[in-house]
C-alpha positions in Angstrom: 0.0 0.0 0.0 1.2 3.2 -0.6 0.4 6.3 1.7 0.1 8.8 -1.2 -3.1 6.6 -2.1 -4.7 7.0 1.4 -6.7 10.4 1.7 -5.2 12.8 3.8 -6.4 12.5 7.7 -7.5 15.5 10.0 -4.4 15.6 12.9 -7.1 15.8 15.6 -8.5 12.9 14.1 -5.6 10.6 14.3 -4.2 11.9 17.8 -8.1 11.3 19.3 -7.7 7.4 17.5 -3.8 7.0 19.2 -5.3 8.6 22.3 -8.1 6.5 22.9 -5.9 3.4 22.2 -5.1 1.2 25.3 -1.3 1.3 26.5 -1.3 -2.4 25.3 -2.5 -1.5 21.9 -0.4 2.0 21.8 2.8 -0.8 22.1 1.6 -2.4 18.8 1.2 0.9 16.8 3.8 0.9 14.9 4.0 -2.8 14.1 0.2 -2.0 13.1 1.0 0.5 10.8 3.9 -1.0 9.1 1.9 -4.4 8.4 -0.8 -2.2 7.1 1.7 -0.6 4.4 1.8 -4.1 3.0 -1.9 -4.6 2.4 -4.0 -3.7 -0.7 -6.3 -0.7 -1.4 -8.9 0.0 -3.6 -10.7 3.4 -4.5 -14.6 3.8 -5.1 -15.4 7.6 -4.9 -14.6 9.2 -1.6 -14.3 6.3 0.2 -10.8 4.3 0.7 -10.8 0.7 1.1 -8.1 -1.3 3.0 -8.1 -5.0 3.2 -6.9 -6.1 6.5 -6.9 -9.8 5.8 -9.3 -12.2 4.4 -12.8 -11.4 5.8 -11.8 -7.8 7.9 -11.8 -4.5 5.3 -10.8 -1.3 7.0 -12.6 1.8 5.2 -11.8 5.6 5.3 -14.4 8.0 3.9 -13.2 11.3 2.4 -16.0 13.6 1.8 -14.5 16.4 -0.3 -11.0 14.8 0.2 -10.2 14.6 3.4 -11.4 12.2 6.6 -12.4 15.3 9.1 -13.5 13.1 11.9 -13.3 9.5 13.5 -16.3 7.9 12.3 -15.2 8.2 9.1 -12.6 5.6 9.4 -14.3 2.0 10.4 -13.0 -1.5 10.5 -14.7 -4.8 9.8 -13.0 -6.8 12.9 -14.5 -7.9 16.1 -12.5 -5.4 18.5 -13.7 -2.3 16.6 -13.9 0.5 17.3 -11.4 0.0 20.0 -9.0 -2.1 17.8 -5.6 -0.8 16.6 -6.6 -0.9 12.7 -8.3 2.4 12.8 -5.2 4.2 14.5 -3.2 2.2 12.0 -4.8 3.7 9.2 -4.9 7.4 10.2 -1.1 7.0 10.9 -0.1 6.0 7.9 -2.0 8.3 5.6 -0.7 11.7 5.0 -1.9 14.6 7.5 -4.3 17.1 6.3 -3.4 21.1 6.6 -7.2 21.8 7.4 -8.0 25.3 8.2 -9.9 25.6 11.6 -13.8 26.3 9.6 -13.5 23.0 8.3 -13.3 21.6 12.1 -16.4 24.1 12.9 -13.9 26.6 14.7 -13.4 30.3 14.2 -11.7 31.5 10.9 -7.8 31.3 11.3 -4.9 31.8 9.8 -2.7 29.2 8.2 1.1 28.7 8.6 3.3 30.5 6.0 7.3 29.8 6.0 9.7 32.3 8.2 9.5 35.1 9.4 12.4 36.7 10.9 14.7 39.2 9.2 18.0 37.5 7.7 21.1 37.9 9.5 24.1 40.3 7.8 26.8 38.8 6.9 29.9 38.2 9.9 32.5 36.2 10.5 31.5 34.4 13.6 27.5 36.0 13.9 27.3 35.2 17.8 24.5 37.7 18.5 23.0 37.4 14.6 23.0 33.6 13.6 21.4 32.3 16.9 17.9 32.3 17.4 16.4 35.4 19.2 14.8 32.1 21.9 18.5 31.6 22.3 20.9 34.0 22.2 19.4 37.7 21.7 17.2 37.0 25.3 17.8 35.4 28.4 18.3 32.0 28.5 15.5 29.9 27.8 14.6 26.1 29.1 11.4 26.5 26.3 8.5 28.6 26.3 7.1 27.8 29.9 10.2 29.8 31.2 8.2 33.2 29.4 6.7 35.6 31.8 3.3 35.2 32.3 1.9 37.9 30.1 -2.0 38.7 30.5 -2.9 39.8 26.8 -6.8 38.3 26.6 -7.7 41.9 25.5 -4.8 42.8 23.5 -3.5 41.4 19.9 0.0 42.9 21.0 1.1 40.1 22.7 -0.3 36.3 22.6 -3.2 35.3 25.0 -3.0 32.4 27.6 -4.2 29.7 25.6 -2.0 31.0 22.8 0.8 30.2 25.0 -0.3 27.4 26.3 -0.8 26.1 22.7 2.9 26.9 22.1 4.1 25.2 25.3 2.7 21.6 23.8 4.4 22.4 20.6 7.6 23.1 22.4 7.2 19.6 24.8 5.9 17.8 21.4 8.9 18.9 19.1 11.6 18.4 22.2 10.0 15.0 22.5 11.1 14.2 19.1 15.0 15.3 20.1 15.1 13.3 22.7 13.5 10.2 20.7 15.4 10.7 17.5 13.8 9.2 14.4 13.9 6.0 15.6 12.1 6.4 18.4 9.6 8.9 17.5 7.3 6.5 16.3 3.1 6.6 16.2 2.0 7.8 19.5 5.1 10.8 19.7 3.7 11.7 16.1 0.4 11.8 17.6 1.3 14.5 20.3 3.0 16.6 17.7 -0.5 16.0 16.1 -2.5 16.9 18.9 -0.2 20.3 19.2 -0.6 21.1 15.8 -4.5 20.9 15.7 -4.8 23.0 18.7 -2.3 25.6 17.6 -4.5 26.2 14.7 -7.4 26.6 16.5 -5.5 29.0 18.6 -4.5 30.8 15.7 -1.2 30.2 15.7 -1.0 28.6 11.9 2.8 28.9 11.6 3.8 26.6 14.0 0.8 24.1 13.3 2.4 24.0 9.5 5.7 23.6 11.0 4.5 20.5 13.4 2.9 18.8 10.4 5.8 19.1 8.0 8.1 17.6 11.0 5.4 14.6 11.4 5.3 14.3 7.2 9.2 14.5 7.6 9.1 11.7 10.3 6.8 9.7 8.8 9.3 9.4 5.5 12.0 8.8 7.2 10.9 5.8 9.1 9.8 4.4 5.8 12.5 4.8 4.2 11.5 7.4 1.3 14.9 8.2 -0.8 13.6 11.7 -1.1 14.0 11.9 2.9 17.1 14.8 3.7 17.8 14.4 7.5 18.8 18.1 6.8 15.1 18.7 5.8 14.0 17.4 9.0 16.3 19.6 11.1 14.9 22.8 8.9 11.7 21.7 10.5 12.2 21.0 13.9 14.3 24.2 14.3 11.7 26.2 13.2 8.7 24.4 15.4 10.7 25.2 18.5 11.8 28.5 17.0 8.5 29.1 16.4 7.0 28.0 19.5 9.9 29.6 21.9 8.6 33.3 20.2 5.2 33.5 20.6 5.7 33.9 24.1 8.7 36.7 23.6 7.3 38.4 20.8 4.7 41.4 20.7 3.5 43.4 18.1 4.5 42.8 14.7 7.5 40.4 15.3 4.6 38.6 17.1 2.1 39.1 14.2 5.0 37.2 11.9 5.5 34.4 14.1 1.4 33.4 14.4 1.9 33.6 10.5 -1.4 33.5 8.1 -3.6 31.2 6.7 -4.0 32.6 3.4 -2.1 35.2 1.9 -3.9 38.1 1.3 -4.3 39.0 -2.5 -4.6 43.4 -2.7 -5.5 45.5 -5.6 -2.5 46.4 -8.1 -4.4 48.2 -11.0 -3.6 47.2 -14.4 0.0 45.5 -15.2 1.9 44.6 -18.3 3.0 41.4 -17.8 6.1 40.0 -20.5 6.6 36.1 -19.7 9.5 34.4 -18.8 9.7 30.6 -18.7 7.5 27.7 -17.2 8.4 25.0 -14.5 7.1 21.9 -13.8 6.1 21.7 -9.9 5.9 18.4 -8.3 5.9 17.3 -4.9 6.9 14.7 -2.6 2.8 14.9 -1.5 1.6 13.3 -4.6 0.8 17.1 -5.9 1.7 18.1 -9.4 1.4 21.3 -11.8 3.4 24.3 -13.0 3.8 27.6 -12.5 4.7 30.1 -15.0 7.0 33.4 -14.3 6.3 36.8 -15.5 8.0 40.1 -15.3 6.1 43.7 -15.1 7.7 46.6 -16.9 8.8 47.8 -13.6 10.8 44.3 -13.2 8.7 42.9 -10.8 8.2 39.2 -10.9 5.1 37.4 -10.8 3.9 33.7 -10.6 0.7 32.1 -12.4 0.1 28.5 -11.2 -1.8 25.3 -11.1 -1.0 22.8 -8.8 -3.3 19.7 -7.9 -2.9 15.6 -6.6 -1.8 14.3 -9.8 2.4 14.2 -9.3 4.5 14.2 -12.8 1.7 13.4 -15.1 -0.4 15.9 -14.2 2.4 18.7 -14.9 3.0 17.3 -17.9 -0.3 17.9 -18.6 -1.1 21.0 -17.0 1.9 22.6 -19.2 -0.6 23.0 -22.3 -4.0 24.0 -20.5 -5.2 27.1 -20.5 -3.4 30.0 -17.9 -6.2 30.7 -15.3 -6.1 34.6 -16.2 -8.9 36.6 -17.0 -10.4 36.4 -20.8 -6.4 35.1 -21.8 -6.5 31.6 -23.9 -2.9 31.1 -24.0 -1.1 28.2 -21.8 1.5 28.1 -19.8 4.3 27.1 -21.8 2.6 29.8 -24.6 2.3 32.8 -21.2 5.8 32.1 -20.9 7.1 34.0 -24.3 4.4 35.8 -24.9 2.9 38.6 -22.7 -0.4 39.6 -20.7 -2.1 43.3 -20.2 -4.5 42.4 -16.9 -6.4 44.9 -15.9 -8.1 44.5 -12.1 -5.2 42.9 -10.9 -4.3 41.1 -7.7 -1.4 40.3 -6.1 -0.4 37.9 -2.8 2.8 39.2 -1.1 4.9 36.6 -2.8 3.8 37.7 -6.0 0.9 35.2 -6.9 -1.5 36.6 -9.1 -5.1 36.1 -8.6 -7.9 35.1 -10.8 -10.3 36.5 -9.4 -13.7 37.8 -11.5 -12.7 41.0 -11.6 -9.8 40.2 -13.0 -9.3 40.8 -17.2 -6.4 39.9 -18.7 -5.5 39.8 -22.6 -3.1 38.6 -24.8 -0.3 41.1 -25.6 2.8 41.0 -27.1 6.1 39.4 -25.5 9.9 40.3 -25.2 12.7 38.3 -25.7 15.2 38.3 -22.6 17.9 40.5 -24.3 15.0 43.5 -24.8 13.7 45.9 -22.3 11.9 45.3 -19.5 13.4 41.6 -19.1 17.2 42.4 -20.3 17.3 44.7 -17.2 16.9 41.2 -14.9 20.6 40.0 -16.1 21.9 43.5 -15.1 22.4 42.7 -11.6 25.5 41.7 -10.3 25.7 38.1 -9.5 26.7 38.8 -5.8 23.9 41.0 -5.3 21.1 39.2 -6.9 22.8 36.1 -4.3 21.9 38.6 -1.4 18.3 39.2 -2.3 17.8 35.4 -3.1 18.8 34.7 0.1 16.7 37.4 2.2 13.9 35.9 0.3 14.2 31.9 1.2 16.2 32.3 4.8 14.0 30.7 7.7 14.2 34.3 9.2 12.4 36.2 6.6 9.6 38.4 6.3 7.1 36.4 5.0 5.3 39.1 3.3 8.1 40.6 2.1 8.1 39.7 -1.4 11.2 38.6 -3.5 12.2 35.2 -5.5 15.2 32.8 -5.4 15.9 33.7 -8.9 18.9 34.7 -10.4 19.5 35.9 -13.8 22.9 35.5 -14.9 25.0 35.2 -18.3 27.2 32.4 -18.0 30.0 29.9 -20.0 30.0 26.9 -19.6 33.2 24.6 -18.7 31.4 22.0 -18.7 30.9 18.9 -16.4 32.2 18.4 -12.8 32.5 15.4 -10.7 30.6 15.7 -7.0 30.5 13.0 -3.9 26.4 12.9 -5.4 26.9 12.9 -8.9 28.1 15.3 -11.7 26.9 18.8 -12.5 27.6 21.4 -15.3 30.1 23.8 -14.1 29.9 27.5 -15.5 31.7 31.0 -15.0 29.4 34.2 -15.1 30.4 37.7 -14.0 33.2 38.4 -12.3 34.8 35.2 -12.6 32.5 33.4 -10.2 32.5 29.6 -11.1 28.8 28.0 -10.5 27.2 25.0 -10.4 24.4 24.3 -11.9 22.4 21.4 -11.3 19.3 19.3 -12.0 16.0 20.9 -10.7 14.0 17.7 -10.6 15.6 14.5 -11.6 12.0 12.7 -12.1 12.8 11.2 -16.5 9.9 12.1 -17.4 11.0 15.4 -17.4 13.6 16.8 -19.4 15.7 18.4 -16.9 18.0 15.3 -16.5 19.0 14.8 -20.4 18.9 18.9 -21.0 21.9 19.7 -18.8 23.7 16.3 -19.6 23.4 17.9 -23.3 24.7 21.7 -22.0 27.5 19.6 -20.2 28.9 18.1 -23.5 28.8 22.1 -25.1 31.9 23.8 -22.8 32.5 27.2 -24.2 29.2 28.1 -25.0 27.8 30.9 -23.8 23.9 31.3 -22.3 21.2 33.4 -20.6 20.3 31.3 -17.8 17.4 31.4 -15.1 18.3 29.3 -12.1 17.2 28.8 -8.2 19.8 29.4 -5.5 20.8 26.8 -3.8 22.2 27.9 -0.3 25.3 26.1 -0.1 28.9 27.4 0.6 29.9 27.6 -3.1 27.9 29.1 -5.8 25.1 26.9 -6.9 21.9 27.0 -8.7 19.3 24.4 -9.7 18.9 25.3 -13.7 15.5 26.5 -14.9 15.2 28.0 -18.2 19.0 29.0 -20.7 18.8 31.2 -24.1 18.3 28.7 -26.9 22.0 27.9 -27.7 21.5 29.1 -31.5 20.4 32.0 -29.7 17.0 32.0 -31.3 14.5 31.7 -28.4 14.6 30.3 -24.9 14.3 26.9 -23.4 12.1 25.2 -20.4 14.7 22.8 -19.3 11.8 21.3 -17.9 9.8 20.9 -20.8 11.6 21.4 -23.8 13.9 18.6 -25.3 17.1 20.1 -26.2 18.5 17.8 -29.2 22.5 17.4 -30.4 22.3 19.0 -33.3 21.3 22.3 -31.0 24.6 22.6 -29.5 27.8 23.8 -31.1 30.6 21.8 -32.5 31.2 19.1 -29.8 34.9 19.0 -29.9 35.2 22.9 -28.7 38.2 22.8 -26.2 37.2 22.1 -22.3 37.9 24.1 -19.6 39.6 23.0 -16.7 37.2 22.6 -13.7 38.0 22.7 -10.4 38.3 19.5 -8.2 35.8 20.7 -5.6 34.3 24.0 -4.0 36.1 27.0 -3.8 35.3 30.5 -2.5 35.1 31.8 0.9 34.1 29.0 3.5 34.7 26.1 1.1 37.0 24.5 4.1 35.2 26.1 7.0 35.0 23.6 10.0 31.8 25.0 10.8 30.7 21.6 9.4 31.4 19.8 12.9 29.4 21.7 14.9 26.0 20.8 11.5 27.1 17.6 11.7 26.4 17.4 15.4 22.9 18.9 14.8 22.1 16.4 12.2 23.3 13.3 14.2 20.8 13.8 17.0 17.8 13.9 14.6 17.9 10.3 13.3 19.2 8.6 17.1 17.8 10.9 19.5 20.2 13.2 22.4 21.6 9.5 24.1 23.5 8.8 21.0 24.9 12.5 21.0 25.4 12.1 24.2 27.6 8.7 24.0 30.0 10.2 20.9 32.6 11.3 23.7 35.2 14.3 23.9 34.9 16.6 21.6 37.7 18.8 22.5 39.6 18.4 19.8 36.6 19.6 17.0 36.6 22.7 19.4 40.3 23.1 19.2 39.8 23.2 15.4 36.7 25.2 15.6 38.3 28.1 17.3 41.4 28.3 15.0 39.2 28.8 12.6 38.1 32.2 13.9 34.5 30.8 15.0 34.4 30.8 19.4 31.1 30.9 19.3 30.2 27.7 17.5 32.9 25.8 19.8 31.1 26.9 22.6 27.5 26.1 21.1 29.2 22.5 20.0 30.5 22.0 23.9 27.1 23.1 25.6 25.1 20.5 23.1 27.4 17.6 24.0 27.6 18.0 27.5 23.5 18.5 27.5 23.5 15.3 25.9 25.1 13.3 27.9 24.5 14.9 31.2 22.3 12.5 33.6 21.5 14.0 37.4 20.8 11.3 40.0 19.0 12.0 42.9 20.0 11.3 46.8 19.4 7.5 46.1 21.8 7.4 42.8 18.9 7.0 40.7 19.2 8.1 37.1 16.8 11.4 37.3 14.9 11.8 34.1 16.8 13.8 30.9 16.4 17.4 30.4 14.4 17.4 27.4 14.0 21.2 27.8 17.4 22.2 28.0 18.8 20.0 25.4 16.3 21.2 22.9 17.4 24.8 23.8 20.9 23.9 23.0 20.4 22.0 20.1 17.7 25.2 18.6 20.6 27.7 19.7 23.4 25.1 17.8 20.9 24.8 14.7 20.2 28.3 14.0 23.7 29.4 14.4 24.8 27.2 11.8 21.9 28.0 9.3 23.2 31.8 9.5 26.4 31.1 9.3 25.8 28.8 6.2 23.9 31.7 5.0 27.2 34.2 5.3 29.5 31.9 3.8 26.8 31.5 1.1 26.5 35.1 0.5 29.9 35.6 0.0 30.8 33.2 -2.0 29.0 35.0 -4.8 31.6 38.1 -4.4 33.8 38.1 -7.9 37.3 36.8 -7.2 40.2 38.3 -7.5 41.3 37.0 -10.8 37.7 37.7 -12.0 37.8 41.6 -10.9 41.3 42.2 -13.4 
């Protein structure tokens, strides 16, 4: 059975199943879950059939999509409703992100990514790279340790409930630390659940999103999905204990930030010309697929039209050549992206969606190619600088209404391919002598991505217009998009559009010499023993961090480098780890989750702004680029 065939399951409705399960029963979960995997499904409108075993079918009904409560899932056996094949079931299908009306609650607001300003680049960013729960306040054992704040008649700062919703998050997510991956099996993914739901209802959307994505992230890990990143899953938890740690210590507008939205607003922007860019495919590890098309104003403003549905790969395939969900326009997406829109009525979400709304007219207009005005003005930018606003745009500290892409528009050579502990990728120079590597965006075959930058590979010394996605990383690197046709005669979907041999120039060009790995500021940075320590407690829990032994001599290394402040942050987290009180008796007292998941928040943010520094300047032209 696969989980992306289950409907998605209401995360009150699965931690009320797990809760109501009896400790014997709560002991077979997991086992319970994992046999179910194995078990055929069959589909028959909205309802989801399971066979358990010969004579016992377990059924989940999804009215409009998703199972919103626990009758909807019933099982054929002789324990039910009290057996563990209801639980099962809920556990293994994917969690729904349910807005609070569809629980009969009050209107909320729904999670949106970070929110904090990104730090400025510094060497060793003691004050700027740590969270503001860990090193900008007093120190913090999770957000019980807030002042009591009464706010039940002000929006300033967050109510009682608010903060009591936050304080389950924080005990849910630390939980999870202490468990590792391993251990965080049904019943911890059902607390993290449980804290999610009533975050939402508490309006505190952010962190609800951010509980759900670590429980989606959990739940791939454990089954051992090769699209699981460990470093995805400590992204996550940082920012559900971020998260949660702030709304106690935030007012005001940091405070608004961190509640987050459940639907970006879409406001008025008059009429717009509208020249396209390109068209990607969008598909996600969720089963969702689609694809969303860029445009540029005249102003050079950048704007997304998209259509994204349950369908994965096929469905973006698909999508590509339906019509663009625009006003009176007939044109598709792949069509949109050379050509251009006038849209009168407009609206606009702070990230630049556009909305369809009926007021909304839009009509075909003419396009520009990439080298005319408005668009040639997007390759003007120096490569450092468009790096800087890329990364203001996707840092877990950002504004979230504050607009901006992870584009970059840059002119490049290419040198061809380059050898990588993952793989190959194409390896190309662009202003200033920068060398970058471009990569595959999505390495699904069905699309095109794969065989179109194998093809630029075998072209070194050609030169393109390129669109790529930053990748944060500590040498320049971008996930390729869209290039100039390499006759120069048009542009290219890398995602869509086959590139052929006979496209490329003469094959036998010479090749440029590419480097054997990395270079630019931070390429040998040690900083990578204090990441590695973050990452190790995620898939073992804090006893295996705590049994790895002295570390003195990563410090040692750490401190020569210039960095004090991540030696110290990589001391605190071990010792946290591994320290165990006893109590008059010389009994083992119980671990402190709290203060280990302090350490370990304060250890992971620091490095995420640190990477983000090193990644920032390792845009800056070198020397031998600058003569």
């Amino acid at each position: 059975m696969n989980a992306d065939r289950l409907p998605p399951v209401a995360p009150d409705v699965t931690a009320t199943l797990v809760e109501n399960l009896s400790p014997r029963l709560r002991k077979r979960l997991d086992a319970a879950v994992t046999k179910l995997g194995t078990r055929t499904t069959r589909r028959d409108g909205d309802t989801v059939t399971i066979e358990v075993d010969d004579e016992t079918e377990l059924r989940l009904h999804a009215p409009g999509g998703v199972v919103a409560s626990t009758d909807a899932i019933t099982c054929g056996c002789l324990l039910a409703p009290a057996c563990v094949h209801r639980a099962a079931a809920a556990c293994a299908a994917p969690a729904a992100n349910l807005a609070p009306e569809l629980v009969d609650q009050p209107t909320a607001e729904a999670p949106d990514p970070a929110s904090v300003t990104a730090p400025a680049p510094v060497t060793d960013p003691a004050s700027a790279s740590a969270p503001a729960s860990a090193t900008d306040r007093a120190p913090v054992t999770g957000p019980a340790s807030t002042p009591a704040l009464d706010s039940a008649s002000s929006p300033e700062v967050a109510s009682p409930d608010q903060r009591a919703a936050a304080d389950a998050l924080w005990s849910a997510g630390a939980a999870v630390l202490e468990a590792g991956v391993d251990g965080a099996g049904a019943v911890t993914q059902s607390a993290l659940l449980r804290a999610a739901h009533t975050a939402r209802l508490r309006h505190l959307p952010r962190a609800a999103g951010a509980a759900l994505s670590v429980v989606t992230l959990l739940r791939a890990a454990r089954a051992g999905d090769p699209s699981y990143r460990t470093a995805d899953l400590v992204t996550a938890l940082a920012e559900l204990l971020g998260t949660a740690h702030r709304v106690g210590t935030s007012s005001g507008a940091e405070l608004a930030a961190v509640r987050g939205r459940a639907r970006r607003p879409y406001s008025p922007d008059g009429s717009l010309r509208l020249y396209g860019l390109f068209t990607e495919p969008v598909v996600t590890d969720s089963g969702h697929g689609g694809v969303r098309t860029w445009v540029a104003g005249s102003d050079g403003r950048l704007f997304t039209v998209g259509d994204v549905a349950p369908g994965g790969v096929g469905r973006a395939l698909g999508v590509a050549d339906r019509a663009v969900r625009l006003g009176d326009s007939a044109l598709t997406h792949r069509e949109l992206g050379r050509a251009g829109l006038a849209v009168a009525g407009a609206t606009v979400s702070p990230d630049g969606r556009l909305g369809a709304g009926k007021g909304v007219k839009a009509v075909t207009a003419r396009g520009a190619a990439w080298t005319e005005p408005p668009l040639a003005a997007l390759w003007e930018t120096p490569p450092s600088e468009q790096a800087a606003r890329a990364l203001r745009s996707t840092s877990r500290y950002a504004d979230p209404d504050g607009g901006g892409s992870d584009l970059l528009f840059l002119d490049v050579e290419l040198l061809g391919a380059v050898r990588e502990s993952g793989g190959s990728c194409l390896l190309a120079r662009c202003g200033g002598g920068v060398l970058v590597r471009l990569t595959v965006a999505d390495d699904d075959p069905a699309l095109a991505h794969r065989d179109n930058v194998a093809l630029l590979a075998a072209a070194p010394g050609t030169w393109l217009r390129i669109i790529g996605r930053l990748v944060p990383a500590t040498h320049p690197r971008l996930t390729l998009l869209a290039c100039s046709h390499p006759s120069g005669e048009g542009t290219i979907d890398l995602g869509f559009d086959r590139l052929r041999r006979a496209d490329l120039p003469d094959p036998t060009a010479p090749v440029h010499p590419a480097p054997p790995r990395p270079g630019g500021t931070g390429a040998h940075s040690p900083l990578y023993l204090l990441e590695r320590r973050v990452e190790q407690t995620v898939p073992a829990g804090r006893a295996a961090l705590g049994m790895l032994g002295d570390v003195t001599a990563e410090t040692r290394r750490i401190r020569r480098a210039g960095l004090p402040t991540a030696a110290g942050l990589l001391t605190a987290l071990c010792a946290s780890a591994a320290r165990r009180d006893r109590d008059l008796f010389g009994r083992l007292l119980p671990a402190d989750t709290d203060g280990f998941a302090t350490h370990w928040l304060a250890a992971a943010r620091y490095t995420a702004a640190v990477a983000e520094s090193l990644c920032s300047a390792a845009w800056e032209p070198t020397q031998e680029g600058a003569r």
